[in-house]
PDB file of N, CA, C and O in Angstrom:
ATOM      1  N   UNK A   1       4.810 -96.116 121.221  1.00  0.00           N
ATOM      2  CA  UNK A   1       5.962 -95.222 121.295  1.00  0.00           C
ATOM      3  C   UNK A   1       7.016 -95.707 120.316  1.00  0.00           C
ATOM      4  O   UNK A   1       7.494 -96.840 120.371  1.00  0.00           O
ATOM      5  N   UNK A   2       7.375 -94.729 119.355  1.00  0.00           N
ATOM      6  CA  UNK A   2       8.532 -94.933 118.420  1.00  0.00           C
ATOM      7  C   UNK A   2      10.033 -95.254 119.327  1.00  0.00           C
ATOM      8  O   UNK A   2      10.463 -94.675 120.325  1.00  0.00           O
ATOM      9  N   UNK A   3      10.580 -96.346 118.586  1.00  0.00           N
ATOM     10  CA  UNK A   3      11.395 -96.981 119.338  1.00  0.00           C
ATOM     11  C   UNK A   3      12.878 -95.873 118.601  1.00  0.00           C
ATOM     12  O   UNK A   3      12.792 -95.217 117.563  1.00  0.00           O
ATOM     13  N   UNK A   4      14.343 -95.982 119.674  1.00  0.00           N
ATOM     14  CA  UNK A   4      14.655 -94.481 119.272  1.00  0.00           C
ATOM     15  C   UNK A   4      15.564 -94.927 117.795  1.00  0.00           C
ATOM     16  O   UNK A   4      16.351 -94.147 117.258  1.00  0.00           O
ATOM     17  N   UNK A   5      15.311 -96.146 117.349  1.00  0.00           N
ATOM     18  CA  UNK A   5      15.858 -96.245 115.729  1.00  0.00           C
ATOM     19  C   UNK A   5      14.898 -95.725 114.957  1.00  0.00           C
ATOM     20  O   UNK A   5      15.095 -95.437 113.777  1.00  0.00           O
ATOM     21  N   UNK A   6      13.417 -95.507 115.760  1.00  0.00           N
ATOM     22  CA  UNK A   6      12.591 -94.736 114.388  1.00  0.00           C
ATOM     23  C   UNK A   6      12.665 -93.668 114.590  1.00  0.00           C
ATOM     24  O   UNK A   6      12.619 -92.790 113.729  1.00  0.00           O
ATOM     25  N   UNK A   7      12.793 -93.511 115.734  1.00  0.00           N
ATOM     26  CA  UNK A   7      13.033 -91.674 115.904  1.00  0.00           C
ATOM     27  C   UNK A   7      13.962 -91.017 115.190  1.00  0.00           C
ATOM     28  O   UNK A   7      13.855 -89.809 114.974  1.00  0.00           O
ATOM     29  N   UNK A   8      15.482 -92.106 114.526  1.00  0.00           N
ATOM     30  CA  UNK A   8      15.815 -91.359 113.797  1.00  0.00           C
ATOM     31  C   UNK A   8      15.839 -91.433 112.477  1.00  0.00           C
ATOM     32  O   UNK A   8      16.691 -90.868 111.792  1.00  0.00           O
ATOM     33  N   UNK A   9      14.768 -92.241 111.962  1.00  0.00           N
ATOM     34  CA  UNK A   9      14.536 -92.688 110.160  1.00  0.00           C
ATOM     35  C   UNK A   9      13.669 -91.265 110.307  1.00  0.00           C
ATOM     36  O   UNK A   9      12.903 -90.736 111.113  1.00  0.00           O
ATOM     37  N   UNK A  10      14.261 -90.997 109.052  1.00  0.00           N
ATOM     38  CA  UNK A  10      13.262 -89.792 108.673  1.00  0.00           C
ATOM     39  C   UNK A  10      11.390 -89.846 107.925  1.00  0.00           C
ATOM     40  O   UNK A  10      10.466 -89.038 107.824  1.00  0.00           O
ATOM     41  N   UNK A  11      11.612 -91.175 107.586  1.00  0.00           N
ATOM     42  CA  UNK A  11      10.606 -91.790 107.032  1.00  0.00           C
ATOM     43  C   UNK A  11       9.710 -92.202 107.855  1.00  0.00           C
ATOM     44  O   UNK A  11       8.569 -91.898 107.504  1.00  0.00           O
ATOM     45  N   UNK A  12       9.814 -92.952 109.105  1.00  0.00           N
ATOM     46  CA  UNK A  12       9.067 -92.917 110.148  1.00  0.00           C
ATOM     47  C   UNK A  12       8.310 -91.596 110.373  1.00  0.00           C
ATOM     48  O   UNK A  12       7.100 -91.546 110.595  1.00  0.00           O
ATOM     49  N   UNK A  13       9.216 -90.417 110.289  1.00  0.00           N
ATOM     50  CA  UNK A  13       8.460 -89.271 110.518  1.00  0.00           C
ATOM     51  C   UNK A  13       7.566 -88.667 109.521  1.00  0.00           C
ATOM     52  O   UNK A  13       6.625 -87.942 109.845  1.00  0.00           O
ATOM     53  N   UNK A  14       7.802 -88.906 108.551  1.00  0.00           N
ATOM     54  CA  UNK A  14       7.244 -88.828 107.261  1.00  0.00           C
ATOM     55  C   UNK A  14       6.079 -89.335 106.861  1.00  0.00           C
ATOM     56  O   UNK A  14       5.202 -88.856 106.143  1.00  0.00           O
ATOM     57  N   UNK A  15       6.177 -90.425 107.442  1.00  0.00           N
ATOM     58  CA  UNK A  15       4.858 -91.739 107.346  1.00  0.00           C
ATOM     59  C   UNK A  15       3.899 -90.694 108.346  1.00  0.00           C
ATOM     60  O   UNK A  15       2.952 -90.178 107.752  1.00  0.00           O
ATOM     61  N   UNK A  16       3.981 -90.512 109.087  1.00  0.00           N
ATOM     62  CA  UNK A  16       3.230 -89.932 110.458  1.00  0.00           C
ATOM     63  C   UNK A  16       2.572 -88.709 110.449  1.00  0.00           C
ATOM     64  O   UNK A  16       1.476 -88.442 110.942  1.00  0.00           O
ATOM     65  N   UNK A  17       3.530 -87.811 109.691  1.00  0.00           N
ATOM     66  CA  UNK A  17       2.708 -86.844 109.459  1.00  0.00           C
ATOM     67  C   UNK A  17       1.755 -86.723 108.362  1.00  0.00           C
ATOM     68  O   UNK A  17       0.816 -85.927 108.400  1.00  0.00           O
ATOM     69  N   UNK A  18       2.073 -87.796 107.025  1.00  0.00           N
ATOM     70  CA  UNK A  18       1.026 -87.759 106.207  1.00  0.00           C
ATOM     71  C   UNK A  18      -0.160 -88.441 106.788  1.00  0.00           C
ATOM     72  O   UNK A  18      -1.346 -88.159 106.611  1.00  0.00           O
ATOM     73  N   UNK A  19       0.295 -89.266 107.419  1.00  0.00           N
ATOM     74  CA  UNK A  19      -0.739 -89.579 108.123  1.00  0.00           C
ATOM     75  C   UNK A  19      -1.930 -89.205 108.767  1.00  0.00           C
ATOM     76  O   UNK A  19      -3.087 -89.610 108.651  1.00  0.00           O
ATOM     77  N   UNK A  20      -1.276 -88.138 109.641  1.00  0.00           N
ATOM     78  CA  UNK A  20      -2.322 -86.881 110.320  1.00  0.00           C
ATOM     79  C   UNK A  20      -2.306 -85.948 109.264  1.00  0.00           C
ATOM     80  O   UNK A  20      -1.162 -85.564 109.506  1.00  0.00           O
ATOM     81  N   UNK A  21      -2.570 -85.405 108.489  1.00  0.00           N
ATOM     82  CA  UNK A  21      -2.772 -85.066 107.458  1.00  0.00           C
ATOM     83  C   UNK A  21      -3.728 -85.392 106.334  1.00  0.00           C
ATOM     84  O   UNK A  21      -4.268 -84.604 105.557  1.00  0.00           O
ATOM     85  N   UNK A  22      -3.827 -86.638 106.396  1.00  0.00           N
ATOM     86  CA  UNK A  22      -4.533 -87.503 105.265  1.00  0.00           C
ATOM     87  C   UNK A  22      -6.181 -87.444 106.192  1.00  0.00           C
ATOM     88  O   UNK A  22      -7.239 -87.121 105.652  1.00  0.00           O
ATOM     89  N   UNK A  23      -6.006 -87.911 107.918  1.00  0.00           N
ATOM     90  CA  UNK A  23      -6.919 -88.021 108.796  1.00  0.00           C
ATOM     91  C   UNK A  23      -7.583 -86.414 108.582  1.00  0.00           C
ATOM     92  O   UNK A  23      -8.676 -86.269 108.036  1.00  0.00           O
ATOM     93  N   UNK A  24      -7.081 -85.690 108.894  1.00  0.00           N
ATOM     94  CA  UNK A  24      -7.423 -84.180 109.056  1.00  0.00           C
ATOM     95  C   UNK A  24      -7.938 -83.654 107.502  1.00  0.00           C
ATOM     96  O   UNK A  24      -8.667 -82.663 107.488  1.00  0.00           O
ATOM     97  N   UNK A  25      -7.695 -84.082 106.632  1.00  0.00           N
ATOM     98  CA  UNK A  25      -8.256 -84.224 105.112  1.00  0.00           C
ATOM     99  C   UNK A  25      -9.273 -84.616 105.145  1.00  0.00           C
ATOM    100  O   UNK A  25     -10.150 -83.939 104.607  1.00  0.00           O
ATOM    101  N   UNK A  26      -9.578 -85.703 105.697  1.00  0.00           N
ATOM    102  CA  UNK A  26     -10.986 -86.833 105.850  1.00  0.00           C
ATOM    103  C   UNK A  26     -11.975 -85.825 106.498  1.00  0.00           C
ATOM    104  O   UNK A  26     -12.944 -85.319 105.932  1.00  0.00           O
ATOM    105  N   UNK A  27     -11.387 -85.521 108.367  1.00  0.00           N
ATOM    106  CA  UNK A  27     -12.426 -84.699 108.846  1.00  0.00           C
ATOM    107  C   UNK A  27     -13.174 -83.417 108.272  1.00  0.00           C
ATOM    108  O   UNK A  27     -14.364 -83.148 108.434  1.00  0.00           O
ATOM    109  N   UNK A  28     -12.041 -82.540 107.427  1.00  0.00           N
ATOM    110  CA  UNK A  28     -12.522 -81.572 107.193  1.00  0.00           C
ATOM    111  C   UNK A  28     -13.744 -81.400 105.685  1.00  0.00           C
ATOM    112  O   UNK A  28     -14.463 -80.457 105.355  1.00  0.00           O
ATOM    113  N   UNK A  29     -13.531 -82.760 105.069  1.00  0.00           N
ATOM    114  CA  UNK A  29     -14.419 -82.875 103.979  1.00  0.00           C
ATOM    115  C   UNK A  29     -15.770 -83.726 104.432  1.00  0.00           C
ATOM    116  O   UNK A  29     -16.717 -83.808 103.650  1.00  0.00           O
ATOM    117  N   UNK A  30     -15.816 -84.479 105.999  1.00  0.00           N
ATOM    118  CA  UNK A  30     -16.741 -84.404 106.652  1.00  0.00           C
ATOM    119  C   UNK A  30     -17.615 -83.635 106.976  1.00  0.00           C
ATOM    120  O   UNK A  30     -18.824 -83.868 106.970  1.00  0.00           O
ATOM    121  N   UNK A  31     -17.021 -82.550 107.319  1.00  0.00           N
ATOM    122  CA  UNK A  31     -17.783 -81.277 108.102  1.00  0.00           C
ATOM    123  C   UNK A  31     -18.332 -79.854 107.139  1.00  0.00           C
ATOM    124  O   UNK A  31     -18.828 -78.763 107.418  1.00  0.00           O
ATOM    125  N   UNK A  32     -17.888 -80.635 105.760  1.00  0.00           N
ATOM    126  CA  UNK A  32     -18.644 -79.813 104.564  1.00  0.00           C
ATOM    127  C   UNK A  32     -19.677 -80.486 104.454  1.00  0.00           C
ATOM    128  O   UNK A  32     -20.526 -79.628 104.209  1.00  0.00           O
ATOM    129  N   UNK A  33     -20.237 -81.565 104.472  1.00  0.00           N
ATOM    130  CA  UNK A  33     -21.605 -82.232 104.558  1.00  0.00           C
ATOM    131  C   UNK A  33     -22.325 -82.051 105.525  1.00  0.00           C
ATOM    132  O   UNK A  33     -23.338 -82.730 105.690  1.00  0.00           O
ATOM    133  N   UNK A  34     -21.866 -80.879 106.555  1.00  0.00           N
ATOM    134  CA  UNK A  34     -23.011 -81.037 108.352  1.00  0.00           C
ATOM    135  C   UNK A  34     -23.264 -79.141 107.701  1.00  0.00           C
ATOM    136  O   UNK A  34     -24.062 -78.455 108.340  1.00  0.00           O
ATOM    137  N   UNK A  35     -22.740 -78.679 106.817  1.00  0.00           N
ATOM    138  CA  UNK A  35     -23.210 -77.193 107.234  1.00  0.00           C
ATOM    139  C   UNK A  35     -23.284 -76.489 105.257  1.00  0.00           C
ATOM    140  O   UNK A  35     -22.472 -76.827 104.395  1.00  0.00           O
ATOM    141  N   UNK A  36     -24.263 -75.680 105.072  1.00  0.00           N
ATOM    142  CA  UNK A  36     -24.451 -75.629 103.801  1.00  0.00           C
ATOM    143  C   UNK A  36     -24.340 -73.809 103.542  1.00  0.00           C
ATOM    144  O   UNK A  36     -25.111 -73.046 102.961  1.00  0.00           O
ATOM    145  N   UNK A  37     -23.224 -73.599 104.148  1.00  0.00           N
ATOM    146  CA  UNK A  37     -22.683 -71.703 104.165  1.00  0.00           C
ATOM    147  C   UNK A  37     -21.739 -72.253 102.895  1.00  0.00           C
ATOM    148  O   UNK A  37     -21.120 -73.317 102.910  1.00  0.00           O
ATOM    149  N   UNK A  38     -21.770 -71.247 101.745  1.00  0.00           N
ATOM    150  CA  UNK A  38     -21.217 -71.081 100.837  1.00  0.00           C
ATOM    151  C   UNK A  38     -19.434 -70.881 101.094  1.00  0.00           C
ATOM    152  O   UNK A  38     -18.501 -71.408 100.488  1.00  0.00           O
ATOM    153  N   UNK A  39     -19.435 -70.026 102.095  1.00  0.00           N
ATOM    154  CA  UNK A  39     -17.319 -69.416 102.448  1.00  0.00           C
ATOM    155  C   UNK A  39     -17.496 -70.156 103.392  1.00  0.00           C
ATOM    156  O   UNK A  39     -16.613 -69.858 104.196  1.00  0.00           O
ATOM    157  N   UNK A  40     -18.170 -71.039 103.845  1.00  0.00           N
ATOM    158  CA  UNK A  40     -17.460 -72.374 104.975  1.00  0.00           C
ATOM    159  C   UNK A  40     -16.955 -73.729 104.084  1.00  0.00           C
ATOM    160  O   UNK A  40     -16.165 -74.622 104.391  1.00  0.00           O
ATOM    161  N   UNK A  41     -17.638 -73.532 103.016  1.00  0.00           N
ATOM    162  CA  UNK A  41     -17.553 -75.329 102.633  1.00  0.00           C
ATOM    163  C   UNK A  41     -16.238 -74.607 101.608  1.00  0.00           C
ATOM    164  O   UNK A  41     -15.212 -75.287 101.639  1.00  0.00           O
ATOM    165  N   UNK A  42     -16.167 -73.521 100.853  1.00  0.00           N
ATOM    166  CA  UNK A  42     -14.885 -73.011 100.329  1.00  0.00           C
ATOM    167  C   UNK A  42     -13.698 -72.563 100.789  1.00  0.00           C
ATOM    168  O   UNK A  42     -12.662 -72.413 100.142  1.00  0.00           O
ATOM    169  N   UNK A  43     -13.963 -72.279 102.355  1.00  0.00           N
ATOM    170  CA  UNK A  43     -12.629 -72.525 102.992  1.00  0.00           C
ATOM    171  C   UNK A  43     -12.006 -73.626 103.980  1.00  0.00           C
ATOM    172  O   UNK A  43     -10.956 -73.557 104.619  1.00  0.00           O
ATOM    173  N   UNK A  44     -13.252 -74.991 103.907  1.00  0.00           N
ATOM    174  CA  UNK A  44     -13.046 -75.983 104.319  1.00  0.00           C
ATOM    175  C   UNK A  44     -11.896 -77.103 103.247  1.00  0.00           C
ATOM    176  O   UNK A  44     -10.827 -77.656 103.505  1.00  0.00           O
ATOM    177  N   UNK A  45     -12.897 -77.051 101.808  1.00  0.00           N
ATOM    178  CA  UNK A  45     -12.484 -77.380 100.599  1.00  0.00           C
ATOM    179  C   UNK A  45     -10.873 -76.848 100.070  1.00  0.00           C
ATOM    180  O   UNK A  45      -9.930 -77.434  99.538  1.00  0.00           O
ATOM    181  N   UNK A  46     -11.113 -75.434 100.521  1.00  0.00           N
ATOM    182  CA  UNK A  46      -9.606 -75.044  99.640  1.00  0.00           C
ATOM    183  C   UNK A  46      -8.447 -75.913 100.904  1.00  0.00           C
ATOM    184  O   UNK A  46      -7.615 -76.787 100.663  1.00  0.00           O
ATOM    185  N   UNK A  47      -8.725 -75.408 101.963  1.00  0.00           N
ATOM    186  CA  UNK A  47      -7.912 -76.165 103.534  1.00  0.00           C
ATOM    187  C   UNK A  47      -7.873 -77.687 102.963  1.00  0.00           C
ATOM    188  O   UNK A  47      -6.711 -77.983 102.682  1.00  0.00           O
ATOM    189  N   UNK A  48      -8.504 -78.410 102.786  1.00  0.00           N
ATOM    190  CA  UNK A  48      -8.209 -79.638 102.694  1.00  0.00           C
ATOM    191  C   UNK A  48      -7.489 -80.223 101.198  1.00  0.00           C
ATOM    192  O   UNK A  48      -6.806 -81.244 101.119  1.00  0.00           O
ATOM    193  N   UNK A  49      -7.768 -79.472 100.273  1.00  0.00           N
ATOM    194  CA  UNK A  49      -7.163 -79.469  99.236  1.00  0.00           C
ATOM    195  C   UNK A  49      -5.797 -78.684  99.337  1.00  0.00           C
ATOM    196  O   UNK A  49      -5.247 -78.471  98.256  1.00  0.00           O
ATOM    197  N   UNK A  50      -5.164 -78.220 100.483  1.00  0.00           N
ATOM    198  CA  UNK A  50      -3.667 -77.875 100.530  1.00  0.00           C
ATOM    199  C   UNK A  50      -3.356 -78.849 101.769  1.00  0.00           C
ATOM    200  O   UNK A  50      -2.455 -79.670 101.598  1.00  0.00           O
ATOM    201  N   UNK A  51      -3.678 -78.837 102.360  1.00  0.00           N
ATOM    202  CA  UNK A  51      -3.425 -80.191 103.097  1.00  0.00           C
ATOM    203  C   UNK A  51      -2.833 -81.264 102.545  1.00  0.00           C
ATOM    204  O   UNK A  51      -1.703 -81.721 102.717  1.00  0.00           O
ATOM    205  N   UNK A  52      -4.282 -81.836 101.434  1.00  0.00           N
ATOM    206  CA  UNK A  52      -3.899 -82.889 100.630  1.00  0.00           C
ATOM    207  C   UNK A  52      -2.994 -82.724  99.201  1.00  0.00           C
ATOM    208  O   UNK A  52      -3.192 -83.374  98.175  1.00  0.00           O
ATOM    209  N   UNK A  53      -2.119 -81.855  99.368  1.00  0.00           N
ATOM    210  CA  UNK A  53      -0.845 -81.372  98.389  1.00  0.00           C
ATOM    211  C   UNK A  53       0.254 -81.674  99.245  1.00  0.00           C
ATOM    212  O   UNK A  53       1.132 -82.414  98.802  1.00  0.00           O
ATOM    213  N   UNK A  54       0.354 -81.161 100.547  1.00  0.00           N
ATOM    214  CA  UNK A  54       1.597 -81.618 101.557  1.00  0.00           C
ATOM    215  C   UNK A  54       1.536 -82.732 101.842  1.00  0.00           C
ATOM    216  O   UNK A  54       2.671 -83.151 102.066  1.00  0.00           O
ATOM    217  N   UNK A  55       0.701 -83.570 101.977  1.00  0.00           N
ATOM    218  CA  UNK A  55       0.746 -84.661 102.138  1.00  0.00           C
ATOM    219  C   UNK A  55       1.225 -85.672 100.663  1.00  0.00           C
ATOM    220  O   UNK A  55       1.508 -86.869 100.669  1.00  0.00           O
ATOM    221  N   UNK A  56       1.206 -85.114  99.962  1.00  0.00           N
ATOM    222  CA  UNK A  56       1.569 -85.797  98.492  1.00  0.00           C
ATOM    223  C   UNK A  56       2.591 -85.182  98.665  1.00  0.00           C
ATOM    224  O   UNK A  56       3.431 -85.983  98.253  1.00  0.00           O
ATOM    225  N   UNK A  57       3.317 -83.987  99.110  1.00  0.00           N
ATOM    226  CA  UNK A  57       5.157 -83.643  98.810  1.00  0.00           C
ATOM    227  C   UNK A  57       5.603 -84.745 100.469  1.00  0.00           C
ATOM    228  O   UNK A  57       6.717 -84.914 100.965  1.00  0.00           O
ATOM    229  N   UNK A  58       4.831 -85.059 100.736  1.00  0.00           N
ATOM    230  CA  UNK A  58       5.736 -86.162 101.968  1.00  0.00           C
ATOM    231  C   UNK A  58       5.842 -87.158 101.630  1.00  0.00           C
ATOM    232  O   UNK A  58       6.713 -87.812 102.203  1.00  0.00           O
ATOM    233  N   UNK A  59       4.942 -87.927 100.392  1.00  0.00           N
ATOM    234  CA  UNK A  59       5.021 -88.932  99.887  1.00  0.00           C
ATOM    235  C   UNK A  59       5.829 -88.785  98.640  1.00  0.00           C
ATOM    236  O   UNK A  59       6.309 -89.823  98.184  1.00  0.00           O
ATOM    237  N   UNK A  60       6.054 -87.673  98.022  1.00  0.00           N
ATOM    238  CA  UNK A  60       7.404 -87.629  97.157  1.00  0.00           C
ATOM    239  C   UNK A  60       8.592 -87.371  97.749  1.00  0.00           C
ATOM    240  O   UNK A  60       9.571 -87.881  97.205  1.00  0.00           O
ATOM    241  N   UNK A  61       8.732 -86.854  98.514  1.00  0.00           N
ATOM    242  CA  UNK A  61       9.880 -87.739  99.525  1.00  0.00           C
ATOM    243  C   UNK A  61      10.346 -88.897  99.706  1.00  0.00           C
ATOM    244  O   UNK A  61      11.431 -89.427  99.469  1.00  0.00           O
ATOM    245  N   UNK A  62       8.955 -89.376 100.361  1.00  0.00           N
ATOM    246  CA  UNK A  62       9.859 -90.919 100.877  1.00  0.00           C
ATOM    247  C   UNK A  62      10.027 -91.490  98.873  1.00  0.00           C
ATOM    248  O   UNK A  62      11.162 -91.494  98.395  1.00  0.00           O
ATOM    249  N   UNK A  63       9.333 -91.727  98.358  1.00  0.00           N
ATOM    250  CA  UNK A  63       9.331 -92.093  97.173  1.00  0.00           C
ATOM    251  C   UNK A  63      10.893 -91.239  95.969  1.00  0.00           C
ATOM    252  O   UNK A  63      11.356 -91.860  95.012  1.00  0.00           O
ATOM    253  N   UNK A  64      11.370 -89.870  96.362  1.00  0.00           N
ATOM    254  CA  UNK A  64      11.986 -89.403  95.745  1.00  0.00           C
ATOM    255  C   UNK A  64      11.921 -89.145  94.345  1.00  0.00           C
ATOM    256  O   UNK A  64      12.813 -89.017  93.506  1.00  0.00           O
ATOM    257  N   UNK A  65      10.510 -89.089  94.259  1.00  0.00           N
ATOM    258  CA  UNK A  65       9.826 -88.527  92.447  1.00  0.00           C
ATOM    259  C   UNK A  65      10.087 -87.383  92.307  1.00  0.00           C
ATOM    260  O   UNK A  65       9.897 -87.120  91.119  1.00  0.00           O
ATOM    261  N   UNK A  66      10.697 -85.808  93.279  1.00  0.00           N
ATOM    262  CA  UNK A  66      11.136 -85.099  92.842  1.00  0.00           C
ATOM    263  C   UNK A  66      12.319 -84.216  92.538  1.00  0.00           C
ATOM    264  O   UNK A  66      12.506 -83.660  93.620  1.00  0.00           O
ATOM    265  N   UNK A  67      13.228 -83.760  91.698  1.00  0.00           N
ATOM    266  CA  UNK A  67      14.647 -83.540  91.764  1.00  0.00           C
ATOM    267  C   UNK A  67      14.897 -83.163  93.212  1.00  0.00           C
ATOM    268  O   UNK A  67      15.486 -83.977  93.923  1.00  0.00           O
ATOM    269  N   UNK A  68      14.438 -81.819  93.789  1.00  0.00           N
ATOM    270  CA  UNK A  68      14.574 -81.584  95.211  1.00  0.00           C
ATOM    271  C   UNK A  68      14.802 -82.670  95.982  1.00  0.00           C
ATOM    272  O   UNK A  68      15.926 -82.603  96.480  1.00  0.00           O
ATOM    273  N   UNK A  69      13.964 -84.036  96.415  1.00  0.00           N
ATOM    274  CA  UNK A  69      14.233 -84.624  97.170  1.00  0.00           C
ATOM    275  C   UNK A  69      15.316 -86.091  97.230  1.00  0.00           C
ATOM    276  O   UNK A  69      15.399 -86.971  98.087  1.00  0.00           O
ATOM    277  N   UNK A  70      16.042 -85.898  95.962  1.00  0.00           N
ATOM    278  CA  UNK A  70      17.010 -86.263  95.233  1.00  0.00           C
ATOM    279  C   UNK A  70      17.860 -86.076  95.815  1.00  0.00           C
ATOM    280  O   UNK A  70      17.901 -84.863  96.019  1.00  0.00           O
ATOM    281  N   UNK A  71      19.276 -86.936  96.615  1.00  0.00           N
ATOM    282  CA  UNK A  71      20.624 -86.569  96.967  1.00  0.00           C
ATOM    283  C   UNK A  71      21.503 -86.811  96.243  1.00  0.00           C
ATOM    284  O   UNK A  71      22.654 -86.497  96.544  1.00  0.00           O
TER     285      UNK A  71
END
């Protein structure tokens, strides 16, 4: 359990969701290797490949590589 000083770093939260994100990336490029349907593994693939884009704008966040996340 996040203690309530991480509850309010925003980065704590940040960390966490790329986190589940990065996990849910993993599973879903798993489950293109158990089934060989052409519009399953392309809407598994495109899903995990936008996944793994939000998860890179959470890590330009904490990092601040982009003007937007710039104060």
């Amino acid at each position: 359990m996040a203690t309530a000083e991480q509850q309010r770093d925003p980065y704590y939260h940040t960390k966490y969701v790329q986190r589940r994100l990065n996990e849910l990336v993993g599973e879903l490029r798993e489950e293109l290797r158990m089934v060989d349907e052409p519009q399953f593994k392309a809407m598994f693939e495109t899903t995990a490949e936008v996944l793994g884009g939000l998860s890179r704008a959470f890590g330009d966040y904490e990092r601040r590589n982009e003007a937007a996340w710039r104060g």
